[in-house]
C-alpha positions as CSV (number, residue, x, y, z in Angstrom):
1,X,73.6,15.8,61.1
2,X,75.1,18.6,59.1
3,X,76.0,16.1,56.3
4,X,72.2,15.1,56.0
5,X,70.6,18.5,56.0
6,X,73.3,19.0,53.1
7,X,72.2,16.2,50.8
8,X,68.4,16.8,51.6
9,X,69.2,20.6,49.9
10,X,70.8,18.9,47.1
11,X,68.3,16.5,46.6
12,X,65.1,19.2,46.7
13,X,67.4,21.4,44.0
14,X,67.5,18.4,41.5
15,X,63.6,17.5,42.1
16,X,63.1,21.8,41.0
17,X,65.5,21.3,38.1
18,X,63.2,18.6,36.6
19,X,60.1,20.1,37.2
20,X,61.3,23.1,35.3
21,X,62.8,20.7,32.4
22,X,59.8,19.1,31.9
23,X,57.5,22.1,31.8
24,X,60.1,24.1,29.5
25,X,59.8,20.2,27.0
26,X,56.1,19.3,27.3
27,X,55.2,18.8,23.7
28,X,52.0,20.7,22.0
29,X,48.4,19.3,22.4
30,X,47.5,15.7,20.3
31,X,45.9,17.0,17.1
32,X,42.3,16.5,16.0
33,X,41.9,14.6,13.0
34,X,38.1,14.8,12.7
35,X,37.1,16.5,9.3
36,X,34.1,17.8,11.2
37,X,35.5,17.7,15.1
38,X,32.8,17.2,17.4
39,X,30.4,15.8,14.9
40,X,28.1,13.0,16.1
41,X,26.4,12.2,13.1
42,X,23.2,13.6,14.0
43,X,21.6,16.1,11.8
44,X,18.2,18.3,10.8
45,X,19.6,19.0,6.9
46,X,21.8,18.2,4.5
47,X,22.0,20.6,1.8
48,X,24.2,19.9,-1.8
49,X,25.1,23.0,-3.8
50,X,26.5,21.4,-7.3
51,X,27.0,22.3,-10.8
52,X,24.6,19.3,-11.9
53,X,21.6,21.5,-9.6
54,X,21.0,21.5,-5.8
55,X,19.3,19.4,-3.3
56,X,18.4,19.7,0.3
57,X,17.2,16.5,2.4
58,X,15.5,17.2,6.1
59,X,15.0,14.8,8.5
60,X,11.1,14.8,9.7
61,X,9.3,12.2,12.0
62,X,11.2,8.9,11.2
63,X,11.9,10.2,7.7
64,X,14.5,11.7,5.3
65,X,12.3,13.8,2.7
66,X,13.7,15.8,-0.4
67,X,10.8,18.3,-0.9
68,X,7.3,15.6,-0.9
69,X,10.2,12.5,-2.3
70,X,10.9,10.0,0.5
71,X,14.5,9.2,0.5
72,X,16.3,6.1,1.5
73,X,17.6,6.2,5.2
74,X,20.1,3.9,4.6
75,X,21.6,5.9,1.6
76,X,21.4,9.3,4.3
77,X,23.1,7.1,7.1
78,X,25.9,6.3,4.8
79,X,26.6,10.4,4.2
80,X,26.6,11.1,7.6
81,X,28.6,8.0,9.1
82,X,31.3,8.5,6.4
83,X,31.1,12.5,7.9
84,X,31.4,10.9,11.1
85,X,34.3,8.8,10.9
86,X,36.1,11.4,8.3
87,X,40.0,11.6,9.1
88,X,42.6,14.5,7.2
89,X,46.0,13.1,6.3
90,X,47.6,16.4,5.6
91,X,46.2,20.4,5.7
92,X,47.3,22.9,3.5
93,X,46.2,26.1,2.4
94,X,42.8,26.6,1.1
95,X,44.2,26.7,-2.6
96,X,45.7,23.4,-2.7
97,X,42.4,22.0,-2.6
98,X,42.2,23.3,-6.3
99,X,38.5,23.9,-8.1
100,X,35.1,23.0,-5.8
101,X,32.7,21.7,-7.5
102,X,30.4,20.5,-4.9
103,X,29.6,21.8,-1.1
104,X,28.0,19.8,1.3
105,X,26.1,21.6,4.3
106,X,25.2,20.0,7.4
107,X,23.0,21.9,9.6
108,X,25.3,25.1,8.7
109,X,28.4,23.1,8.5
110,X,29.8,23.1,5.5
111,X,32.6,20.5,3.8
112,X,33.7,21.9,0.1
113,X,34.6,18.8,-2.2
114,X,37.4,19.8,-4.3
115,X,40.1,17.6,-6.5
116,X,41.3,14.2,-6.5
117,X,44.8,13.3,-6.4
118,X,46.4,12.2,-9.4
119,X,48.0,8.7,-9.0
120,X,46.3,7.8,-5.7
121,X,43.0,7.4,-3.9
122,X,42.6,10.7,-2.4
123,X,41.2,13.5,-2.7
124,X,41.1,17.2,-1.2
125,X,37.9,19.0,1.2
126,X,37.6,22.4,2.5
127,X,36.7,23.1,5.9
128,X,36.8,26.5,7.1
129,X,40.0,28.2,5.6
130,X,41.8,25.2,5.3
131,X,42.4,21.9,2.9
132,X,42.0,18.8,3.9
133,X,43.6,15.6,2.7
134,X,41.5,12.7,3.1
135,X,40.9,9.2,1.6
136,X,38.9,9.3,-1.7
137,X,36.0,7.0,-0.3
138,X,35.4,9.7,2.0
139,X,34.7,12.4,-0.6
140,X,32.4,10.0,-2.7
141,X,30.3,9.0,-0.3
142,X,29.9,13.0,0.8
143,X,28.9,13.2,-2.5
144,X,25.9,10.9,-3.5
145,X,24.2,11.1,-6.7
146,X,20.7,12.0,-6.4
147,X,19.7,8.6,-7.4
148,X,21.4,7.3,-4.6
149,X,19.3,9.1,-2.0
150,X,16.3,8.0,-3.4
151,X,13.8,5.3,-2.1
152,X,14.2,3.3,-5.1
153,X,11.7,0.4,-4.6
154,X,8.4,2.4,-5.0
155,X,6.6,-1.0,-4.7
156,X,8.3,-2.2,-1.7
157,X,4.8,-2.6,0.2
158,X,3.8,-5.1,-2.3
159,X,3.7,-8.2,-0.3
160,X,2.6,-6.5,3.0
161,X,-1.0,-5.5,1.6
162,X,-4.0,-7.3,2.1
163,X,-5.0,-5.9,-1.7
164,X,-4.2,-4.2,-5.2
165,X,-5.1,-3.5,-8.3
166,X,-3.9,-2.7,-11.3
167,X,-5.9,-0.8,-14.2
168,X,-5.7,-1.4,-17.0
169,X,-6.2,-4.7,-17.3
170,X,-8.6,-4.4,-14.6
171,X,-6.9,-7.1,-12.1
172,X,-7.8,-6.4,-8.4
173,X,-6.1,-9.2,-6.0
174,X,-7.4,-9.4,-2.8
175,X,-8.5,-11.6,0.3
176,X,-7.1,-14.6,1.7
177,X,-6.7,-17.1,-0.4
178,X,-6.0,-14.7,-3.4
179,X,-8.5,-13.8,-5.5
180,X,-9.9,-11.9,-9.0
181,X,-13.2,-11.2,-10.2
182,X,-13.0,-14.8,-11.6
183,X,-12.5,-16.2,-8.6
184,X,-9.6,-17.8,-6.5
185,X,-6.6,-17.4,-8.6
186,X,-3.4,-20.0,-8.4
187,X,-1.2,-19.1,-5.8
188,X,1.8,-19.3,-8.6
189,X,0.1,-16.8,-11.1
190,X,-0.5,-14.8,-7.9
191,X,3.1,-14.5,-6.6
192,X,4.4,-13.8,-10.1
193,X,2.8,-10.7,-9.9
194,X,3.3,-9.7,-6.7
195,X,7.5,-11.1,-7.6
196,X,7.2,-8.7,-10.9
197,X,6.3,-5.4,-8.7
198,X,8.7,-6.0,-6.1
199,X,11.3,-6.3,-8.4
200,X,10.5,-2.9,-10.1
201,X,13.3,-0.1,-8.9
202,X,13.9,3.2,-10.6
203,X,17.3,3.9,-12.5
204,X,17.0,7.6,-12.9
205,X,15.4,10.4,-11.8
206,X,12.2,11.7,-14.0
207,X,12.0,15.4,-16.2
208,X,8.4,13.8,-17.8
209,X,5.4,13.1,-15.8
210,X,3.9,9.4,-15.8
211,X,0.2,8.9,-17.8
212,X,-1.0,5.3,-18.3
213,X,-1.6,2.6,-15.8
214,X,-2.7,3.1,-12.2
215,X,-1.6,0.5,-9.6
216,X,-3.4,0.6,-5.6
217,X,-1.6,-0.5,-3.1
218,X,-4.1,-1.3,-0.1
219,X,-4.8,2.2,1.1
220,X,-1.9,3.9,-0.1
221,X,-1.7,6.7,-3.3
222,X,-1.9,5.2,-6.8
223,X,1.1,5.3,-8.5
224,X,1.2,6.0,-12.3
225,X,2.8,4.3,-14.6
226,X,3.6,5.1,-18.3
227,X,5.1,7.2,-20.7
228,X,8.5,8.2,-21.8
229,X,10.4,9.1,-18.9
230,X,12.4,12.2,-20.4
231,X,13.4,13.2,-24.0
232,X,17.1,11.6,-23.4
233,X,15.5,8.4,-22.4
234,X,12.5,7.5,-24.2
235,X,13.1,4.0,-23.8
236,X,12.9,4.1,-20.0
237,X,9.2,4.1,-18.6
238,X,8.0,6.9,-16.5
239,X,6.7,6.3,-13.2
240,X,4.9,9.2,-10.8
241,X,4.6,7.9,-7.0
242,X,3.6,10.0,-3.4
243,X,7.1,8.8,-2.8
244,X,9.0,10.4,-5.4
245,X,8.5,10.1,-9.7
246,X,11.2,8.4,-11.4
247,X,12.1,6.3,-14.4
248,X,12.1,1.9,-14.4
249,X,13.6,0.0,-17.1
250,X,10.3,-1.3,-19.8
251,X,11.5,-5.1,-19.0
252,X,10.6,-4.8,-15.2
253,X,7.4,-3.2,-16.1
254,X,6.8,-5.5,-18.7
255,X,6.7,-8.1,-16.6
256,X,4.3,-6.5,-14.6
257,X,1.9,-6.3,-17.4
258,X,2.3,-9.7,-18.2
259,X,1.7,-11.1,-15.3
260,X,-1.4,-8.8,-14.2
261,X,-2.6,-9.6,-17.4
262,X,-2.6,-13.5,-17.1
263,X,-4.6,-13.2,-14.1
264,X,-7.9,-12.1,-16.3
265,X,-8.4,-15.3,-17.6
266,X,-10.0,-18.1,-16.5
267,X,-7.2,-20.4,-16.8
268,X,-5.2,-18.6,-14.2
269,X,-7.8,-20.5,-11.4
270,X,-6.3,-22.5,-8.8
271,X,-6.7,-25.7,-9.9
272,X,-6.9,-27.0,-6.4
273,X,-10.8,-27.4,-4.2
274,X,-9.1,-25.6,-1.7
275,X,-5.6,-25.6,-1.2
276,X,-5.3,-23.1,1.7
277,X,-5.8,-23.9,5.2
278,X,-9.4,-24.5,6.3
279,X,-11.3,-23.9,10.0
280,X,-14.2,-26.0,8.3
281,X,-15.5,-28.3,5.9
282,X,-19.2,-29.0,6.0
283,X,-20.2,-29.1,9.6
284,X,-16.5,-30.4,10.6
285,X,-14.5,-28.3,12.6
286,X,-11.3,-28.8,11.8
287,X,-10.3,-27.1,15.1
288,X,-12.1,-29.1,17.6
289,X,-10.5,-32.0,19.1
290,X,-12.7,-35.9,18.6
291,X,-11.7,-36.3,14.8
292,X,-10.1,-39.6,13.3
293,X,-6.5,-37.8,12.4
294,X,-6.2,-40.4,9.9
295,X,-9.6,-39.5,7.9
296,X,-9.1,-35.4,8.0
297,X,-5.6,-35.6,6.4
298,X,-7.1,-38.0,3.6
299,X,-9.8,-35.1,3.7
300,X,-7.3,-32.1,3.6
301,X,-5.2,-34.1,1.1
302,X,-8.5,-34.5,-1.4
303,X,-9.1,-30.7,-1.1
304,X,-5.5,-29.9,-2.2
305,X,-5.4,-32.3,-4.7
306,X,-4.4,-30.6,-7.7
307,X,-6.9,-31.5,-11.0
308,X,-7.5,-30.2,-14.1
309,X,-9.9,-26.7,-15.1
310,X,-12.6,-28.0,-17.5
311,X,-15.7,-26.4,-18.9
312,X,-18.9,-25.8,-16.1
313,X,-20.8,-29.1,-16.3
314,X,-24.3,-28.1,-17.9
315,X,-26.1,-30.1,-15.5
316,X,-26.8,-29.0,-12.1
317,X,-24.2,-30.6,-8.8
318,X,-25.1,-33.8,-7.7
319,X,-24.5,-31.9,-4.0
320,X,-22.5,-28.7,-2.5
321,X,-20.0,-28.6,0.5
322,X,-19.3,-25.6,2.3
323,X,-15.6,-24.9,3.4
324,X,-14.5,-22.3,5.5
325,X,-10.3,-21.0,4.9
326,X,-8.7,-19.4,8.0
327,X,-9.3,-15.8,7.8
328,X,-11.1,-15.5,5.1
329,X,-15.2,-16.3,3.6
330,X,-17.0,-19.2,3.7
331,X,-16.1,-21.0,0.0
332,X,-19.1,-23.2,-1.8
333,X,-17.8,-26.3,-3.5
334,X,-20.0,-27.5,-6.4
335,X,-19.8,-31.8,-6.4
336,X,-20.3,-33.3,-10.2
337,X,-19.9,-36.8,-10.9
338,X,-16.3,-36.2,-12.4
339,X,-15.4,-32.6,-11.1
340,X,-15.7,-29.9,-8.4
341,X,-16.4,-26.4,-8.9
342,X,-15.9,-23.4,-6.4
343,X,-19.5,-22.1,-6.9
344,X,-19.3,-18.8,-8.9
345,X,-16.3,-19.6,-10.8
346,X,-16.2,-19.9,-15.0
347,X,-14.3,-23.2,-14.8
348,X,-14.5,-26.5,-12.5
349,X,-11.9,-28.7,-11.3
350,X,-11.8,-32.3,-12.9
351,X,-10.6,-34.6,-9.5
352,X,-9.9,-38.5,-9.6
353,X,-13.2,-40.7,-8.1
354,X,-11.1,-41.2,-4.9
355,X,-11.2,-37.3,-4.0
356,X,-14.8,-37.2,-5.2
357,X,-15.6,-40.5,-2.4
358,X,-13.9,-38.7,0.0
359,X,-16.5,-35.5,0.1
360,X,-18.8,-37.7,0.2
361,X,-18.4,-38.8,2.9
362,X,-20.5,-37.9,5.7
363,X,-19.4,-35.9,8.8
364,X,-19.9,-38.9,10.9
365,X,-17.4,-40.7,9.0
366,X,-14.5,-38.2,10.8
367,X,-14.9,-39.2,14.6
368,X,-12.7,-40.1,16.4
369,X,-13.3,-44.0,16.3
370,X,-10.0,-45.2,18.6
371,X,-11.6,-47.5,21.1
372,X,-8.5,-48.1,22.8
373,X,-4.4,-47.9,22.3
374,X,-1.9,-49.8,24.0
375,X,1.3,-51.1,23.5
376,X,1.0,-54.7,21.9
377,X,3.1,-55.6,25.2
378,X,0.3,-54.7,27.2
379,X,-1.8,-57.9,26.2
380,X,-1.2,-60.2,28.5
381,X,-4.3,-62.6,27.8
382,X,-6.7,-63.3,25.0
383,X,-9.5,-65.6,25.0
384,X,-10.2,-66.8,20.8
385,X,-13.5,-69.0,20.8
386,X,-12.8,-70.4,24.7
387,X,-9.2,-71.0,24.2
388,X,-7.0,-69.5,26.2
389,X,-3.6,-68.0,25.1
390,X,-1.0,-66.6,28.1
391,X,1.9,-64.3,27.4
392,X,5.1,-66.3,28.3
393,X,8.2,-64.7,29.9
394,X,10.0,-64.6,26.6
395,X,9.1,-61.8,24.1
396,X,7.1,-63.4,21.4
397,X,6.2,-66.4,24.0
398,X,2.4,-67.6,23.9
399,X,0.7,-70.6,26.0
400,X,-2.7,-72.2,24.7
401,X,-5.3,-73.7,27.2
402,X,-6.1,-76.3,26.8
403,X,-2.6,-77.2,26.2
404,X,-2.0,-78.0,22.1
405,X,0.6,-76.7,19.6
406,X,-0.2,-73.2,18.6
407,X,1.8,-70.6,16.3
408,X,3.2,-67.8,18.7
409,X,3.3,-65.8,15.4
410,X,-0.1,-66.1,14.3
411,X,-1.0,-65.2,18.3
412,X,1.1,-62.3,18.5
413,X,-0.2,-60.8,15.1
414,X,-3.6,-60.8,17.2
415,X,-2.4,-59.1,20.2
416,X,-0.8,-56.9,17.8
417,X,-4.2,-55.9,16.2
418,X,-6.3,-55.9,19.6
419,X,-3.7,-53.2,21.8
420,X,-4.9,-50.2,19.3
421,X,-8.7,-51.0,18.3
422,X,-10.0,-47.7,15.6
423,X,-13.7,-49.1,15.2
424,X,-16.3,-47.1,13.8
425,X,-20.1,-46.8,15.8
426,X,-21.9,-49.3,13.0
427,X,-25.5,-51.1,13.1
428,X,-25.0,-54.5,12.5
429,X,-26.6,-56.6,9.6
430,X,-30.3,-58.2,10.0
431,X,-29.6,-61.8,11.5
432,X,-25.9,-60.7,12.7
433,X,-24.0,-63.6,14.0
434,X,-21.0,-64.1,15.4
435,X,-18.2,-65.9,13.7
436,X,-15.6,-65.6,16.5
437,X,-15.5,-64.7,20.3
438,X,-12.7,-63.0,21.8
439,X,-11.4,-61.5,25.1
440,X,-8.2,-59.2,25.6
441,X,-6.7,-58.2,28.9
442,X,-4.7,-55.2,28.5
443,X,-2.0,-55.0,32.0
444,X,-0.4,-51.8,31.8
445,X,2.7,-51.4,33.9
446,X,0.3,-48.8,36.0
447,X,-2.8,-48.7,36.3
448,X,-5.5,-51.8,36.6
449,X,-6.1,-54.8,34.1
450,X,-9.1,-54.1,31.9
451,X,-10.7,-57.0,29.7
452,X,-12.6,-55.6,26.3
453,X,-15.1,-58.6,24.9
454,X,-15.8,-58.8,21.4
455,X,-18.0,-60.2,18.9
456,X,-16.9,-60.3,15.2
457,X,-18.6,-61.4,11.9
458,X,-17.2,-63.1,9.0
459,X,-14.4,-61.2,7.8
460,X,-14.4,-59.2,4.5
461,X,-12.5,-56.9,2.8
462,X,-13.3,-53.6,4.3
463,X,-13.6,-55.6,8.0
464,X,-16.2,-57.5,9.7
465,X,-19.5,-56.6,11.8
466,X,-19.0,-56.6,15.4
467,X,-20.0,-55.7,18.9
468,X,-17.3,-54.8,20.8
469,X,-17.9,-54.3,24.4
470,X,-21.8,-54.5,23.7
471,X,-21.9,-51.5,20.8
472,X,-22.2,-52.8,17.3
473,X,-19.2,-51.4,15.5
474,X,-17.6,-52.3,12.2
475,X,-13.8,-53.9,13.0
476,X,-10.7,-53.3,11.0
477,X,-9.9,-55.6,8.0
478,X,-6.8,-56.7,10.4
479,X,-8.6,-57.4,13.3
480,X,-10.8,-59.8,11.9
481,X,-8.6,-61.8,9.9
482,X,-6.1,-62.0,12.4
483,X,-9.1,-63.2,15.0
484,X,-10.0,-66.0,12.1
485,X,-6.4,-67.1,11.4
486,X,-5.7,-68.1,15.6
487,X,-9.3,-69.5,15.3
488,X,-8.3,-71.9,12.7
């Protein structure tokens, strides 16, 4: 008993003698790295005091501004996430950080830039009363150039904007499709420009201001453009925007020019009818089920045929179609006998006779005229004349009543032709007769037989008269020549 009350005493003196060891050796607190401890990137202000002149950006609404000049957000992120994830190497005394030449404030904050490193990539800051040794990529991107923080695109809206116009030449492009004074403009010549503004970005920062041309942008200020951009750079072009003035290279606004300018003339027309999408031509609505599929893509295909800008035909149209684009004003086509013209316009359209036949065409001539479709598997009987032909078990397998040789080929090419019947509602000739008589029973797996009865003319190139089911109709070309050959 004695023995264990003695070890228990011995045991409770060595757990004291450790506890004291360790709290006489607990090491001093993990040190904080963090240029700016504590900082989570989110700020009011950044202000720059440099030898090259100062500049103060404030964060307002969703926006980085530099006085009335909208910066880029992207360019302000970049400061403050390289702040953010800044890390020292080594401290020192305030001196070692050697000459300051820039300071960087940050809601009241302040970093001091100082010298690089000779021989490495690194460079020293100033934080309070100490110098800080930190990776060079860190003190560049504290220190932008003012260029940098700039929103450098000041026709970044361009292909967002229902319109604009430029002045001089005196080109306004608006509506949908594009459009001048002149009239609907090709969408290429149209995209150029649009392609030649978007690609404009300043290179410098302005001491002149801009005179010369004015370009609108939908709603938004003008913006100037013209003139030299400052005494040291008279071969940049000065440009004054709400955003923020600044200087462009002459090639980017050269192209501008050019391609504003080409949209004065007549020959920048589109040399298409209508090459946009339509809701209407004539009275068809093109968004209404009951069309022939097959006729309004032959008709959407003749409006987008491309043809060649000739001289307005002295003589008045032969007729005039009216077609309406999706979101935009009804559009008045001019017909000639060799060209189309968008009425209004200095030039017309020269088309082939095949797009010319199609307008023409009546809107009749676009219903839906599918009297029935089946699979060719489907016909199980036809009836040519009073003979009788059977599907057989076999694929391809025919039997004739009365019972005499037949080619299964010839019937099949007819069964073929009669499961999908497109007739169009036609009156039939004075003195119609019927050349051939035929019956088609259509079994689908489900559902009940039907039988369709038809009486067809004389076959000809563009079909054959018929009555099918009792309504005079004109019959494909196939139809009836495939009726004729089992016939025979």
């Amino acid at each position: 008993m004695i023995a264990s009350l003695r070890g228990l005493a011995i045991l409770a003196a060595i757990t004291v003698a450790l506890a004291v060891a360790v709290l006489l050796h607990r090491g001093p607190p993990p040190i904080d790295h963090a240029v700016l401890p504590a900082f989570t990137g989110d700020a009011h202000e950044l202000h720059w005091q440099r030898a090259v002149g100062d500049m103060t950006a404030v964060h307002a609404g969703d926006k980085w501004l530099m006085g009335t000049r909208t910066l880029d957000a992207r360019a302000i992120d970049a400061v403050l996430d390289a702040l953010r994830g800044a890390r020292w190497h080594r401290r020192a005394e305030r001196a070692r950080a050697g000459a300051i030449h820039a300071t960087l404030a940050v809601d009241g904050r302040q970093v001091a830039i100082g010298q690089t490193v000779d021989g490495v990539d690194q460079a020293w800051l100033v934080v309070g009363d100490r110098a800080l040794l930190v990776d060079g990529w860190v003190a560049r991107a504290l220190e932008p150039s003012g260029l940098a923080l700039v929103d450098r695109e000041p026709f970044a809206e361009v292909s967002s904007v229902s319109e604009l116009a430029i002045s001089p030449p005196g080109v306004v492009l608006a509506g949908v499709p594009r459009r001048t004074s002149i009239g609907i403009v090709a969408p290429a010549r149209a995209a150029a420009l649009v392609s030649a503004l978007d690609d404009v970005q300043l290179v410098r920062l302005p001491t002149s201001p801009a005179s010369g041309t004015t370009v609108q942008l939908g709603s938004a200020a003008p913006i100037v453009v013209g003139g030299a951009c400052a005494p040291d750079a008279q071969q940049l072009v000065a440009l004054h925007a709400a955003t923020g003035d600044g200087c462009i290279e002459p090639a980017a606004w050269q192209a501008v020019v050019t391609a504003a300018t080409a949209l004065a003339s007549p020959d920048s027309l589109d040399p298409r009818p209508a090459g946009f999408p339509l809701d209407r031509v004539g009275s068809l609505d093109l968004g209404k089920p009951g069309h022939d599929p097959e006729r309004v893509a032959e008709l959407v295909a003749a409006l987008a045929a491309p043809g060649q800008l000739v001289a307005l035909p002295k003589a008045a149209p032969k007729s005039s179609l009216v077609v309406a684009p999706k979101g935009g004003a009804p559009i008045t086509l001019d017909i000639y006998p060799d060209a189309v013209a968008r009425h209004g316009e200095p030039r017309a359209i020269r088309v082939t006779p095949n797009v010319l036949a199609v307008l023409a065409r009546p809107a009749s001539a676009y219903a839906d005229t599918t009297r029935w479709a089946e699979d060719p598997s489907v016909v199980s009987r036809l009836v040519v004349d009073g003979v009788t032909y059977d599907r057989g078990a076999v694929v391809g397998e025919w039997h004739r009543t009365p019972d005499k040789k037949l080619d299964p080929q010839l019937v099949e090419a007819l069964a073929t032709a009669l499961a999908h019947v497109s007739a169009p509602d036609a009156p039939l000739p004075a003195g119609f007769r019927a050349a051939h008589h035929v019956e088609v029973t259509l079994a689908p797996p489900v559902g009940a037989k039907t039988t369709h009865r038809l009486e067809l003319g004389a076959p000809g190139p563009k079909g054959c008269a018929a009555r099918i089911d009792g309504t005079p109709m004109e019959a494909p070309p196939e139809l009836c020549m495939a009726a004729a050959a089992v016939a025979r």
